[in-house]
Predicted model as a PDB file, atoms N, CA, C, CB and O in Angstrom, pLDDT in the B-factor column:
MODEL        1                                                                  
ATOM      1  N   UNK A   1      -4.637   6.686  -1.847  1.00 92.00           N  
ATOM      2  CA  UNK A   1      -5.202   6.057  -3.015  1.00 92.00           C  
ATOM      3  C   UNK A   1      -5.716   4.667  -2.651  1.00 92.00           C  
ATOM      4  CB  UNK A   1      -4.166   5.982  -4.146  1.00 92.00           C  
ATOM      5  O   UNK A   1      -5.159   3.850  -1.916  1.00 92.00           O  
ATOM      6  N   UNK A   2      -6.816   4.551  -3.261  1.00 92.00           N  
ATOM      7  CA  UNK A   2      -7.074   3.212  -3.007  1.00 92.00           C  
ATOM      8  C   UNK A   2      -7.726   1.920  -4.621  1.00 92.00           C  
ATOM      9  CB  UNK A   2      -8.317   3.489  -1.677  1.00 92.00           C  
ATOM     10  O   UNK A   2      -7.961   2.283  -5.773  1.00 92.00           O  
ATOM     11  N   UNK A   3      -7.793   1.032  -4.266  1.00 93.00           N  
ATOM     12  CA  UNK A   3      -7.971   0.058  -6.015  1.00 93.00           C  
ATOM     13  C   UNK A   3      -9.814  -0.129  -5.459  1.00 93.00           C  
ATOM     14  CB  UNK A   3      -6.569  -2.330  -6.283  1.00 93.00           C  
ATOM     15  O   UNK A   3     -10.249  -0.477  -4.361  1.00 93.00           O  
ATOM     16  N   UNK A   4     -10.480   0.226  -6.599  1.00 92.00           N  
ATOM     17  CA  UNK A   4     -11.605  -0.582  -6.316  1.00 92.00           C  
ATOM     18  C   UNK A   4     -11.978  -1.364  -8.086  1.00 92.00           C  
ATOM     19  CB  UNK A   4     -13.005   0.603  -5.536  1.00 92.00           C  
ATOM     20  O   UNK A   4     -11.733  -0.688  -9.085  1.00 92.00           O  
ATOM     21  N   UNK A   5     -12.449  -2.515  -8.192  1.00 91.00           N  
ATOM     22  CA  UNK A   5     -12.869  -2.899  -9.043  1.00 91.00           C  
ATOM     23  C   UNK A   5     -13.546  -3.268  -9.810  1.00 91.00           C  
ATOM     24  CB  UNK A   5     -12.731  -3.066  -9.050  1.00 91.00           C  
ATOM     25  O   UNK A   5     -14.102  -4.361  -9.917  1.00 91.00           O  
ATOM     26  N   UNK A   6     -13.576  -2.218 -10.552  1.00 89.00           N  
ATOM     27  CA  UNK A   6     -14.298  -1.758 -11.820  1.00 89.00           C  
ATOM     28  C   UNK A   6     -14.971  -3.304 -12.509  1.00 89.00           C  
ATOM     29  CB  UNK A   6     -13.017  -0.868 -12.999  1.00 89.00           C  
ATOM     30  O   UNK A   6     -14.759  -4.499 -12.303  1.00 89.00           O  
ATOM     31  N   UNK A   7     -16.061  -2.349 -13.601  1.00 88.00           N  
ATOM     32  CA  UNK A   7     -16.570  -3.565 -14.621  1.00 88.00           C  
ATOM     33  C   UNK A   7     -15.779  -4.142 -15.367  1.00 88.00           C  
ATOM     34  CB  UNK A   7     -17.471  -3.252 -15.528  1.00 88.00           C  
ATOM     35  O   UNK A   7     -15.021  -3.452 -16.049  1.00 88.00           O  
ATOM     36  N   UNK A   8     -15.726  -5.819 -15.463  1.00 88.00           N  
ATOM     37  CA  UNK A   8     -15.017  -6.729 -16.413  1.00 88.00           C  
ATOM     38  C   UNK A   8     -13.392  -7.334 -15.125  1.00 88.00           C  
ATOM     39  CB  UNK A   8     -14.475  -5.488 -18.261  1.00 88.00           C  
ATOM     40  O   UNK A   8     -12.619  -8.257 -15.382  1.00 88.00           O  
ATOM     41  N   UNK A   9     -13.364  -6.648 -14.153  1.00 89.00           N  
ATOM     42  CA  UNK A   9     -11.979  -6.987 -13.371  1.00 89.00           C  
ATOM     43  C   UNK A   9     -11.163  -5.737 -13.444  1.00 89.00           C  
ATOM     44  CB  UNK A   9     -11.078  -8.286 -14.057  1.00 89.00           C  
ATOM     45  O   UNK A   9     -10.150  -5.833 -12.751  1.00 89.00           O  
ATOM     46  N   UNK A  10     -11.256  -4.861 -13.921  1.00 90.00           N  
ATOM     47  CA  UNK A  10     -10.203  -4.004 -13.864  1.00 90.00           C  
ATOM     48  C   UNK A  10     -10.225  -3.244 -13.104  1.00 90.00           C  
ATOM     49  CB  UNK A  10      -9.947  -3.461 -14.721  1.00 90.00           C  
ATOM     50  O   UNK A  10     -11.166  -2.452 -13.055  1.00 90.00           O  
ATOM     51  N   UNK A  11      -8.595  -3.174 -11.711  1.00 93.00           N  
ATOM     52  CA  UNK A  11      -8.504  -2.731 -10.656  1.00 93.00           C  
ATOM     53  C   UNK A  11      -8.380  -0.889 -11.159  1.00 93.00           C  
ATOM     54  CB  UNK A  11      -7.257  -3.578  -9.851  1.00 93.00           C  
ATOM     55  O   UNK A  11      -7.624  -0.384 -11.988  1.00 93.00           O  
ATOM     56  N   UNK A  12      -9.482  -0.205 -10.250  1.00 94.00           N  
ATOM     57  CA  UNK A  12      -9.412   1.759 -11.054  1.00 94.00           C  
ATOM     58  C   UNK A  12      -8.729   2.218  -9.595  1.00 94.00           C  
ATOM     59  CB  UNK A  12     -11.628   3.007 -11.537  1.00 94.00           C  
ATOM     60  O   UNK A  12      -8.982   1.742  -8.488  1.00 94.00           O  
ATOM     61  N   UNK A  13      -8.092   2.938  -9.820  1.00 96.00           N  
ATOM     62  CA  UNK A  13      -7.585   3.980  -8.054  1.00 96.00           C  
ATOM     63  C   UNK A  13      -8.632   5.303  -8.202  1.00 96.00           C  
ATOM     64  CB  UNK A  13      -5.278   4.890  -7.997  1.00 96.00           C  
ATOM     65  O   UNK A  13      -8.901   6.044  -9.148  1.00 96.00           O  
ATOM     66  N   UNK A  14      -9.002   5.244  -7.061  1.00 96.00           N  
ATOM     67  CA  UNK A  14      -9.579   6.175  -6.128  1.00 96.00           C  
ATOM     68  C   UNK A  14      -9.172   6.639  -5.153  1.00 96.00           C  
ATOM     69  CB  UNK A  14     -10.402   5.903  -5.748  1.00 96.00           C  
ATOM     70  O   UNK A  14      -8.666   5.940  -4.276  1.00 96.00           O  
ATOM     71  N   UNK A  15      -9.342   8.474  -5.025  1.00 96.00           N  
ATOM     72  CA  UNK A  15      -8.658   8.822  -3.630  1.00 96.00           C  
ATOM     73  C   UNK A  15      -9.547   8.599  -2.277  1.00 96.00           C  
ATOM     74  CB  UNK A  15      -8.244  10.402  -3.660  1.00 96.00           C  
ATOM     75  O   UNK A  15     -10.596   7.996  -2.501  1.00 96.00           O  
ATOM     76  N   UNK A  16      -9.380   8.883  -1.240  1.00 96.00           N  
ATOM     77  CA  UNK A  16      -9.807   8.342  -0.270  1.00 96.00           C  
ATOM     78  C   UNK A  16     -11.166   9.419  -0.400  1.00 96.00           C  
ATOM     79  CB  UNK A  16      -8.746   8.253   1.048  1.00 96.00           C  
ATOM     80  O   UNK A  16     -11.902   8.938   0.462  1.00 96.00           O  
ATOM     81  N   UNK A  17     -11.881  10.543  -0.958  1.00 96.00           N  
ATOM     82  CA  UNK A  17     -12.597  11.466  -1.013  1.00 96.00           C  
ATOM     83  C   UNK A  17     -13.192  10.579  -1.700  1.00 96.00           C  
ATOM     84  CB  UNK A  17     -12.285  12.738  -1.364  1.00 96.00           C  
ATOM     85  O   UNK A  17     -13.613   9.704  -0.942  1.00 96.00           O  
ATOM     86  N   UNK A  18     -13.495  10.322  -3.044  1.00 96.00           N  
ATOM     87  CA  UNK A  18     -14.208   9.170  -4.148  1.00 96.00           C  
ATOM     88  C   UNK A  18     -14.671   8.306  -3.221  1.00 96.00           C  
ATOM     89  CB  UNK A  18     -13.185   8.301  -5.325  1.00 96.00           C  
ATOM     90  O   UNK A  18     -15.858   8.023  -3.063  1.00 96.00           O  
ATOM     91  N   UNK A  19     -13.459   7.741  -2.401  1.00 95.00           N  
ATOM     92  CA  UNK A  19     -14.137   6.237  -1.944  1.00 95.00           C  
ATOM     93  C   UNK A  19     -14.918   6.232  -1.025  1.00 95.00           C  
ATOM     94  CB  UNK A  19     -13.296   5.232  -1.499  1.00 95.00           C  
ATOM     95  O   UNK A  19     -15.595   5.233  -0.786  1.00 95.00           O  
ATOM     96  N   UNK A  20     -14.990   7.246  -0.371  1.00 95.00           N  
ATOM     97  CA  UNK A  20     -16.033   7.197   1.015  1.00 95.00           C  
ATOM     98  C   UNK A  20     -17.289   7.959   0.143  1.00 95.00           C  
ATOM     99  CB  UNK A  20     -15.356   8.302   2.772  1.00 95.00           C  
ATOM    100  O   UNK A  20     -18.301   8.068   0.836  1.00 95.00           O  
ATOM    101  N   UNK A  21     -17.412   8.444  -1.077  1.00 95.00           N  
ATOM    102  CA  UNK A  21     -18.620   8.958  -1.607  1.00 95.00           C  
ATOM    103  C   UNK A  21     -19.115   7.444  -2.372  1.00 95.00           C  
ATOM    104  CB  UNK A  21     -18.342  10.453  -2.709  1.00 95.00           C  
ATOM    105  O   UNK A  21     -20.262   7.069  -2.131  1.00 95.00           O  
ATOM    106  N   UNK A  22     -18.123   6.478  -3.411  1.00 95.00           N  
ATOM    107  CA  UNK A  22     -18.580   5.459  -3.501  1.00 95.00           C  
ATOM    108  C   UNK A  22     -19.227   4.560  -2.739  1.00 95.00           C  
ATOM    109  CB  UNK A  22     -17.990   5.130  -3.820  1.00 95.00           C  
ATOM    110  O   UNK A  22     -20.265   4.126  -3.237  1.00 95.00           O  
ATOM    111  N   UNK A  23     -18.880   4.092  -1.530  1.00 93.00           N  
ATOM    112  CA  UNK A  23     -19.051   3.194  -0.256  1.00 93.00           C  
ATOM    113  C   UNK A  23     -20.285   4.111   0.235  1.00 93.00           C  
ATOM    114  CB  UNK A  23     -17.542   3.056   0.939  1.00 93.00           C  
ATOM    115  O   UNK A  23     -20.670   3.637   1.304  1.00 93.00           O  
ATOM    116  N   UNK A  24     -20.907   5.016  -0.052  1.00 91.00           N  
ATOM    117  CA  UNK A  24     -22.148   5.474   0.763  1.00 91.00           C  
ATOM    118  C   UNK A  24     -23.128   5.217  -0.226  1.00 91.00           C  
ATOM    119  CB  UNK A  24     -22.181   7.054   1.314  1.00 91.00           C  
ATOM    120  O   UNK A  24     -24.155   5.867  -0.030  1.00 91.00           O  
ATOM    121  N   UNK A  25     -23.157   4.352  -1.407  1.00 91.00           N  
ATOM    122  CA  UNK A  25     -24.212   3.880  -2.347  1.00 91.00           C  
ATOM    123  C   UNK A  25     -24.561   2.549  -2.095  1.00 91.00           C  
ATOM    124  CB  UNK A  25     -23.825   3.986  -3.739  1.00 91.00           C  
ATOM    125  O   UNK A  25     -23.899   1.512  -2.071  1.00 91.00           O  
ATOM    126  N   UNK A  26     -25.545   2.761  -1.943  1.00 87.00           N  
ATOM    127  CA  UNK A  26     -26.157   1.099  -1.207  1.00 87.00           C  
ATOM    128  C   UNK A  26     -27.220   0.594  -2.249  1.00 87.00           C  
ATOM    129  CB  UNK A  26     -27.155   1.256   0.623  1.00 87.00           C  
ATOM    130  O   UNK A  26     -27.230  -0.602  -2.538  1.00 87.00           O  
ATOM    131  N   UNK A  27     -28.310   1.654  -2.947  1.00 89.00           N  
ATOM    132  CA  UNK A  27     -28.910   1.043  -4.326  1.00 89.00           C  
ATOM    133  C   UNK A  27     -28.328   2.293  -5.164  1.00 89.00           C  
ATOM    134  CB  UNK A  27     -30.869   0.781  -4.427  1.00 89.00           C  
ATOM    135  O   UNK A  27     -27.228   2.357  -5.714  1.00 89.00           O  
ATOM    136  N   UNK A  28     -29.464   3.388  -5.117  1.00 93.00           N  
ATOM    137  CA  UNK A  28     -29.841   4.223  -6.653  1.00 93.00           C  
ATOM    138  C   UNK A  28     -29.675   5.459  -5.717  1.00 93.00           C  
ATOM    139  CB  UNK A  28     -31.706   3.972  -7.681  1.00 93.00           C  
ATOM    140  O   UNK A  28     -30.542   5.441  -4.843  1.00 93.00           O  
ATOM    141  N   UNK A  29     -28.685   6.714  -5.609  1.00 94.00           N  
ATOM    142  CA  UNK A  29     -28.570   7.601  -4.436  1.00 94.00           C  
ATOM    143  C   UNK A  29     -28.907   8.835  -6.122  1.00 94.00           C  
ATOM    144  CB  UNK A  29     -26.607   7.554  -3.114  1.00 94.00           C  
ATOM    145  O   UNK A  29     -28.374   8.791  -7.231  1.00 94.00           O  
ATOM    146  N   UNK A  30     -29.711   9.538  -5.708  1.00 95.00           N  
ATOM    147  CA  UNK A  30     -30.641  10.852  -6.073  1.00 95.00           C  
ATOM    148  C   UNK A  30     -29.552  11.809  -5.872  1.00 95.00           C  
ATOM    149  CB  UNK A  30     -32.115  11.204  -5.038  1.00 95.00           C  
ATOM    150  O   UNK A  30     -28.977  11.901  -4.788  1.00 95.00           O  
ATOM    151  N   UNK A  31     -29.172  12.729  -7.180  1.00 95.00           N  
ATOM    152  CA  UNK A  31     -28.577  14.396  -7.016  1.00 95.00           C  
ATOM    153  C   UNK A  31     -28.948  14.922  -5.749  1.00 95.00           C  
ATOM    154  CB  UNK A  31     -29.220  15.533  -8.152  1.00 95.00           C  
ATOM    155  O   UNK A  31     -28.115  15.286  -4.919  1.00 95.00           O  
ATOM    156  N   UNK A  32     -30.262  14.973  -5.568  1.00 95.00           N  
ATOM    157  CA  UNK A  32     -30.625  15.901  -4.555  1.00 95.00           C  
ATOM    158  C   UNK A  32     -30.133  15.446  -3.072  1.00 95.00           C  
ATOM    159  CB  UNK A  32     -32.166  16.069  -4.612  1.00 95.00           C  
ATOM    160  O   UNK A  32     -30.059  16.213  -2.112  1.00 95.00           O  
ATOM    161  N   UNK A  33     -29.884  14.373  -3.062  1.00 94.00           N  
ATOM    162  CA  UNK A  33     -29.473  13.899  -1.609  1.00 94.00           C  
ATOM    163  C   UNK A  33     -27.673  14.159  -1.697  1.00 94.00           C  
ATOM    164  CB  UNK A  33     -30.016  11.944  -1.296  1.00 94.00           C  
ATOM    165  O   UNK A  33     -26.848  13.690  -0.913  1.00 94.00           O  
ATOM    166  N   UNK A  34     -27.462  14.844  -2.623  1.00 95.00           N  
ATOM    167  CA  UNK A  34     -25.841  14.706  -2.391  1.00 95.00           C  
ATOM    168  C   UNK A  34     -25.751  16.111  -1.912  1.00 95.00           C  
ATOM    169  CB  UNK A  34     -24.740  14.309  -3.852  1.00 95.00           C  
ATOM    170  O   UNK A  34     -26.698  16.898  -1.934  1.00 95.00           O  
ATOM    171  N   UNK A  35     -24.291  16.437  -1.381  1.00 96.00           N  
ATOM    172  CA  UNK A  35     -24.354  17.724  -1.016  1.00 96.00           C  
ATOM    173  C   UNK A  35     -23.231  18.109  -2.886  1.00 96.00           C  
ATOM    174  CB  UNK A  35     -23.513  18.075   1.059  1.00 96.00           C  
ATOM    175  O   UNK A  35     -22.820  17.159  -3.552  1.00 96.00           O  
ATOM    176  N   UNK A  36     -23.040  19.255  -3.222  1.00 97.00           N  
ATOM    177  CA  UNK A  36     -22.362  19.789  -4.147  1.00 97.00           C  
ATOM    178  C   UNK A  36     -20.808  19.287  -4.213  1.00 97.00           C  
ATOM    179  CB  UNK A  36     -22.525  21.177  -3.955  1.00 97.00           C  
ATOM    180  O   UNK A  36     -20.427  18.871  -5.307  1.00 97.00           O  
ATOM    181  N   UNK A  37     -19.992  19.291  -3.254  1.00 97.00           N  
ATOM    182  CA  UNK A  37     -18.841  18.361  -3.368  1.00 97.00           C  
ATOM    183  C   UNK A  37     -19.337  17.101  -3.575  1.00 97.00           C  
ATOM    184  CB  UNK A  37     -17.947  18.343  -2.209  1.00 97.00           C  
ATOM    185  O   UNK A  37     -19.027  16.778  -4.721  1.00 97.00           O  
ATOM    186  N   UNK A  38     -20.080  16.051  -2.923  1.00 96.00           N  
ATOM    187  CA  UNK A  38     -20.553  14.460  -3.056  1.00 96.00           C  
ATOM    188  C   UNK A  38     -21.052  14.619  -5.081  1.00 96.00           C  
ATOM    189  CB  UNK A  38     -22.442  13.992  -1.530  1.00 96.00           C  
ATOM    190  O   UNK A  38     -20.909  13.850  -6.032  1.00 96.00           O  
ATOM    191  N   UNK A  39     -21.487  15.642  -4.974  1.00 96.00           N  
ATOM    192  CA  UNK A  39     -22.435  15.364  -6.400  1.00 96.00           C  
ATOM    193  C   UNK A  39     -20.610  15.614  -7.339  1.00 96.00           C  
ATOM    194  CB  UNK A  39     -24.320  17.107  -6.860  1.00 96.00           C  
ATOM    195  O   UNK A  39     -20.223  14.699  -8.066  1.00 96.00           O  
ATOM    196  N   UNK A  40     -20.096  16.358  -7.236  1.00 97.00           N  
ATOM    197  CA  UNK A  40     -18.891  16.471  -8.115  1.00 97.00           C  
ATOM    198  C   UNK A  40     -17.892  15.098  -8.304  1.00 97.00           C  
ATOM    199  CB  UNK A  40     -18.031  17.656  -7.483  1.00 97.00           C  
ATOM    200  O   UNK A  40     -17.354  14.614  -9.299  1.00 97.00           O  
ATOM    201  N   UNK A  41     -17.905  14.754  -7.037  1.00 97.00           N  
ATOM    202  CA  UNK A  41     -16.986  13.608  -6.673  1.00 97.00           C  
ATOM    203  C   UNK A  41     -17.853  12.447  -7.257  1.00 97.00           C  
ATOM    204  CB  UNK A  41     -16.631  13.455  -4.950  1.00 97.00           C  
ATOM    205  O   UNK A  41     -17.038  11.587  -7.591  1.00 97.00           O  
ATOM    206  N   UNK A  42     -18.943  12.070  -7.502  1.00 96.00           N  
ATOM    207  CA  UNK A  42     -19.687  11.177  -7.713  1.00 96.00           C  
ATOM    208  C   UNK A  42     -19.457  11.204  -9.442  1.00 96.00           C  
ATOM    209  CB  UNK A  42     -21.137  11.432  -7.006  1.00 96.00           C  
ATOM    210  O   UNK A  42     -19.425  10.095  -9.976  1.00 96.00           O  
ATOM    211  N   UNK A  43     -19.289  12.464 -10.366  1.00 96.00           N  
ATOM    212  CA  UNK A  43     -19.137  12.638 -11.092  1.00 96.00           C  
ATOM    213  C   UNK A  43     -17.757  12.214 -11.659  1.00 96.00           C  
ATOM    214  CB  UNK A  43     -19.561  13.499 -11.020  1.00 96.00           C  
ATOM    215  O   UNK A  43     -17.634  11.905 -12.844  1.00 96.00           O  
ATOM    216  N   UNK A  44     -16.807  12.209 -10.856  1.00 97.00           N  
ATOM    217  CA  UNK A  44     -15.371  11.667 -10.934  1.00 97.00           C  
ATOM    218  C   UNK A  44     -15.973  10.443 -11.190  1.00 97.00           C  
ATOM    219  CB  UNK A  44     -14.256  11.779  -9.626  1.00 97.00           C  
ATOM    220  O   UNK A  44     -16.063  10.323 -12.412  1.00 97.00           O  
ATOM    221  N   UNK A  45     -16.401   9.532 -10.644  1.00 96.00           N  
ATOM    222  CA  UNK A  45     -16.781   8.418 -10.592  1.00 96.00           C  
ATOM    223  C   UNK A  45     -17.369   7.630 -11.535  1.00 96.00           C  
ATOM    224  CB  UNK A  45     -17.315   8.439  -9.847  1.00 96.00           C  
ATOM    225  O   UNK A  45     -17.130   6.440 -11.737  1.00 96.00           O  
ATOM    226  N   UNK A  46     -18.542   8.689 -12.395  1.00 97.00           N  
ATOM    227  CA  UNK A  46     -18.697   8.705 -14.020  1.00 97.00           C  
ATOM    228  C   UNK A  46     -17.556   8.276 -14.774  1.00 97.00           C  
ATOM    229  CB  UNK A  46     -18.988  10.094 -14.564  1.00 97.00           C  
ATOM    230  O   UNK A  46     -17.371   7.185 -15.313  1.00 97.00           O  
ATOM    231  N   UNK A  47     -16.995   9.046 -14.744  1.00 96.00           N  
ATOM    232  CA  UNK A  47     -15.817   9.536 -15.943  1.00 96.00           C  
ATOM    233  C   UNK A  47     -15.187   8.502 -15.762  1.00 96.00           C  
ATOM    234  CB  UNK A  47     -14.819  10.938 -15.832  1.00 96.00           C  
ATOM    235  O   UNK A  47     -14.976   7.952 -16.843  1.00 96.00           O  
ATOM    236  N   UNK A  48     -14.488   7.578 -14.322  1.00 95.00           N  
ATOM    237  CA  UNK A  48     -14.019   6.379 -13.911  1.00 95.00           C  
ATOM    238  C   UNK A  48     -14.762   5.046 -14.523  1.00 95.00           C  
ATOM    239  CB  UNK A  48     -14.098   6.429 -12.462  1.00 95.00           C  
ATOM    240  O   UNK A  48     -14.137   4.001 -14.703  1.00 95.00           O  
ATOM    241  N   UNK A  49     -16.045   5.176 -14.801  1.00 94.00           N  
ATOM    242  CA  UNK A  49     -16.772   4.208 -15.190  1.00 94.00           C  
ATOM    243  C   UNK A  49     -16.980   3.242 -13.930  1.00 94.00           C  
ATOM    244  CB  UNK A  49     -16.142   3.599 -16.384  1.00 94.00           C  
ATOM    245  O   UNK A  49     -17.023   2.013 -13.897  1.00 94.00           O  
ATOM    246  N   UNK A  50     -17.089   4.139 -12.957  1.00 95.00           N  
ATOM    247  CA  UNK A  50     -17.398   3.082 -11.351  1.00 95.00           C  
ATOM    248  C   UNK A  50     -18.557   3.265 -10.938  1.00 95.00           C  
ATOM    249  CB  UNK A  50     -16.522   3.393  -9.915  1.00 95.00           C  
ATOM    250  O   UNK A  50     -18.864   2.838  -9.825  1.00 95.00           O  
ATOM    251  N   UNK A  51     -19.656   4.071 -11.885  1.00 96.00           N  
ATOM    252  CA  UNK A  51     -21.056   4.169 -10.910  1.00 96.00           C  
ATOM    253  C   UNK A  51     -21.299   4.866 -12.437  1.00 96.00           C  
ATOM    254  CB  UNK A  51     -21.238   5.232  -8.976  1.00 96.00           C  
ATOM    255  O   UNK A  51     -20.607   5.501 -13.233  1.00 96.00           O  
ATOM    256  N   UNK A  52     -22.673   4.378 -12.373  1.00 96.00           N  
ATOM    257  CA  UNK A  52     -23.627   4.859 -13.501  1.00 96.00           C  
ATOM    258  C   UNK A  52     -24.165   5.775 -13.260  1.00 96.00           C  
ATOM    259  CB  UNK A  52     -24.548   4.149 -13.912  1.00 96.00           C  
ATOM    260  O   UNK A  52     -24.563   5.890 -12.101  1.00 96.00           O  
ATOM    261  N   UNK A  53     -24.469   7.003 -14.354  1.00 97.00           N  
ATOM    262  CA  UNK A  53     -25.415   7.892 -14.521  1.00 97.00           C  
ATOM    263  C   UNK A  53     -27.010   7.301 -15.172  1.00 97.00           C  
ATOM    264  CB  UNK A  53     -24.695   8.920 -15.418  1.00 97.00           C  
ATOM    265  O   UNK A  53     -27.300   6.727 -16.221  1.00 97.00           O  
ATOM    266  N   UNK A  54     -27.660   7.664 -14.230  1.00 96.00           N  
ATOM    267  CA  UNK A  54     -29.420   7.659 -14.861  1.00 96.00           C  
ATOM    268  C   UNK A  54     -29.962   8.682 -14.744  1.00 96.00           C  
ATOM    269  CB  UNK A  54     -30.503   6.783 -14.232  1.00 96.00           C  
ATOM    270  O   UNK A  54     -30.186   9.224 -13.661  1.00 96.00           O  
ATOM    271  N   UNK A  55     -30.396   9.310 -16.321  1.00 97.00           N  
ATOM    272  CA  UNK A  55     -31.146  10.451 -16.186  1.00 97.00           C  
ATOM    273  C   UNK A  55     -32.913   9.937 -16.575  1.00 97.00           C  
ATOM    274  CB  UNK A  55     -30.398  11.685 -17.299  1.00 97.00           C  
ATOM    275  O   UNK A  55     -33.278   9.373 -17.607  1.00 97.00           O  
ATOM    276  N   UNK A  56     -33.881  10.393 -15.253  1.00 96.00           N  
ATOM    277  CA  UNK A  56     -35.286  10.333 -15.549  1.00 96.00           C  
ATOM    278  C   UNK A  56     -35.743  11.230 -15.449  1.00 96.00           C  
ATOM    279  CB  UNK A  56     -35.988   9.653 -15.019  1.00 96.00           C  
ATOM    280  O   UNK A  56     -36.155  11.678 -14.379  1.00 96.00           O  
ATOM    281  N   UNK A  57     -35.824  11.838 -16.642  1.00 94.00           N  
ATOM    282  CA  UNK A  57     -37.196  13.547 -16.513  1.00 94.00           C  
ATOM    283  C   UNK A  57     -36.215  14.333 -16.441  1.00 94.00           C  
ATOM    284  CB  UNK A  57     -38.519  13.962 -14.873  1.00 94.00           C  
ATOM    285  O   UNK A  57     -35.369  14.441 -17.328  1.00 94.00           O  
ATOM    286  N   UNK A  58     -36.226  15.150 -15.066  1.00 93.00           N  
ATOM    287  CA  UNK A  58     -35.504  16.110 -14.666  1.00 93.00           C  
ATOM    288  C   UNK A  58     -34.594  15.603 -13.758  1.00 93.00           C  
ATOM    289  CB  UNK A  58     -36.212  17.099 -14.208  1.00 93.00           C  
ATOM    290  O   UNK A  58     -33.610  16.285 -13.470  1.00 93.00           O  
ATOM    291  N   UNK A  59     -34.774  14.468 -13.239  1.00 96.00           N  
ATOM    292  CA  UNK A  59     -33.842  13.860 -11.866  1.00 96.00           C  
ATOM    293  C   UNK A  59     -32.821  13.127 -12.514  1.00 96.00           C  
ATOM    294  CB  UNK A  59     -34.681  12.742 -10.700  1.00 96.00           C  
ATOM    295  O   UNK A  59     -32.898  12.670 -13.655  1.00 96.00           O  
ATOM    296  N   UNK A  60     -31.703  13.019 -11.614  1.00 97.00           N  
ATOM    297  CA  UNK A  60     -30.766  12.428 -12.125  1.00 97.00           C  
ATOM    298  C   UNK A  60     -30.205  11.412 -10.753  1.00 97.00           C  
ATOM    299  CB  UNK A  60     -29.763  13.558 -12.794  1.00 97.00           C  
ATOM    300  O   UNK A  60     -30.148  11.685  -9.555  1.00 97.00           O  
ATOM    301  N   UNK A  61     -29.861  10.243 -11.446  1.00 97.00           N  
ATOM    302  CA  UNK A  61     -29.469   9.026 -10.324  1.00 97.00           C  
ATOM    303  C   UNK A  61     -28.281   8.559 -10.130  1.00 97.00           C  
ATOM    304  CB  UNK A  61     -30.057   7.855 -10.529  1.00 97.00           C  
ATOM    305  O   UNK A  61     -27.800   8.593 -11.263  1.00 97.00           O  
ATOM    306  N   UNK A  62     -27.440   8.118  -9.391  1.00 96.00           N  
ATOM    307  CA  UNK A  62     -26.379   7.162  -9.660  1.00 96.00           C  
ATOM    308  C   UNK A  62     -26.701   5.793  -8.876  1.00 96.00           C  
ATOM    309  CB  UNK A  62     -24.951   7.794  -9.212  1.00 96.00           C  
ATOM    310  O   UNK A  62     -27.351   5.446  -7.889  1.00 96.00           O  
ATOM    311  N   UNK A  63     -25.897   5.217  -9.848  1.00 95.00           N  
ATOM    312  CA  UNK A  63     -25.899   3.772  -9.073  1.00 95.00           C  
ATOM    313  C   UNK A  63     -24.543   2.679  -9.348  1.00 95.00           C  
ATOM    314  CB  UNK A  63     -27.357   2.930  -9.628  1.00 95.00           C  
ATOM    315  O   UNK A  63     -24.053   2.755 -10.475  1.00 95.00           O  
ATOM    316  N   UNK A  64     -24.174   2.086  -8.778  1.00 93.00           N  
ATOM    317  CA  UNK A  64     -22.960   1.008  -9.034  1.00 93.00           C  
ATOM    318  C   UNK A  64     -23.338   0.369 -10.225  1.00 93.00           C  
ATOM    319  CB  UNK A  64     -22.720  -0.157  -7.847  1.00 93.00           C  
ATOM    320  O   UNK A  64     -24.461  -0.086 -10.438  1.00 93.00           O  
ATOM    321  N   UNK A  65     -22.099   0.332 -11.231  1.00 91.00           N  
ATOM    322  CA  UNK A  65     -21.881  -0.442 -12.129  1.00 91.00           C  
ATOM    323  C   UNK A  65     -21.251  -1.848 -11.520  1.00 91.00           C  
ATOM    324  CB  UNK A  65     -21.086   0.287 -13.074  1.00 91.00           C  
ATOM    325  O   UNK A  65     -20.165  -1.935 -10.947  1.00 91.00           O  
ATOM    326  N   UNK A  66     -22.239  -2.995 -11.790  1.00 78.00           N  
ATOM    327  CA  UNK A  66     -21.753  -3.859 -11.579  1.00 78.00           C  
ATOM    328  C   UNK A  66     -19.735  -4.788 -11.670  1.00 78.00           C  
ATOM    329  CB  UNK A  66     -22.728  -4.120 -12.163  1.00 78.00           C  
ATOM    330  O   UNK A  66     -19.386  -5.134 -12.799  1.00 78.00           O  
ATOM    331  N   UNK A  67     -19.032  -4.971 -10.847  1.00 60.00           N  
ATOM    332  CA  UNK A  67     -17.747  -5.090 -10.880  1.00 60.00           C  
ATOM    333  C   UNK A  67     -18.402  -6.920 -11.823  1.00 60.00           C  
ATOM    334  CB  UNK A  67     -16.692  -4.888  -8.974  1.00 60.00           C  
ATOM    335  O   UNK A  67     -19.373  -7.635 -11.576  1.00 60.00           O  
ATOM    336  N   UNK A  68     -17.544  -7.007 -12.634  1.00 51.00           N  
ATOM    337  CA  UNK A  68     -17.293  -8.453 -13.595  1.00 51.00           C  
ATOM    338  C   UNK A  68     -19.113  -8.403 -13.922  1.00 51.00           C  
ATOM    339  CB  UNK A  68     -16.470 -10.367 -12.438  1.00 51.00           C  
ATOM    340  O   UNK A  68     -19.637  -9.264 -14.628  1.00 51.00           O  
TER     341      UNK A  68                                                      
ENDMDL                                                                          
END                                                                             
């Protein structure tokens, strides 16, 4: 498990699977570039409120929610 921190300060745990899919977002990472586990796990990450969903058109994006 590990703490990463979330919007406003609040420390969220992540397992070590999450965190190496978090830590590979550098801007805006595209569905299509994920493989089907990355895209699920990225989705954990939703629900965590640690990375944003953007839907444009048909594509769908994630990106880091800013921490504070």
């Amino acid at each position: 498990m590990r703490s990463i921190l979330g919007p406003g300060g609040i420390p969220t745990f992540v397992n070590k699977l999450e965190n190496k899919v978090y830590e590979s977002i550098t801007e805006t990472v595209s569905k299509e570039e994920l493989s089907e586990r990355d895209a699920y796990l990225m989705q954990s990450l939703v629900n965590k409120n640690l990375v944003k969903k953007i839907v444009e058109g048909k594509k769908v994006y994630y990106k880091k929610t800013r921490s504070m």
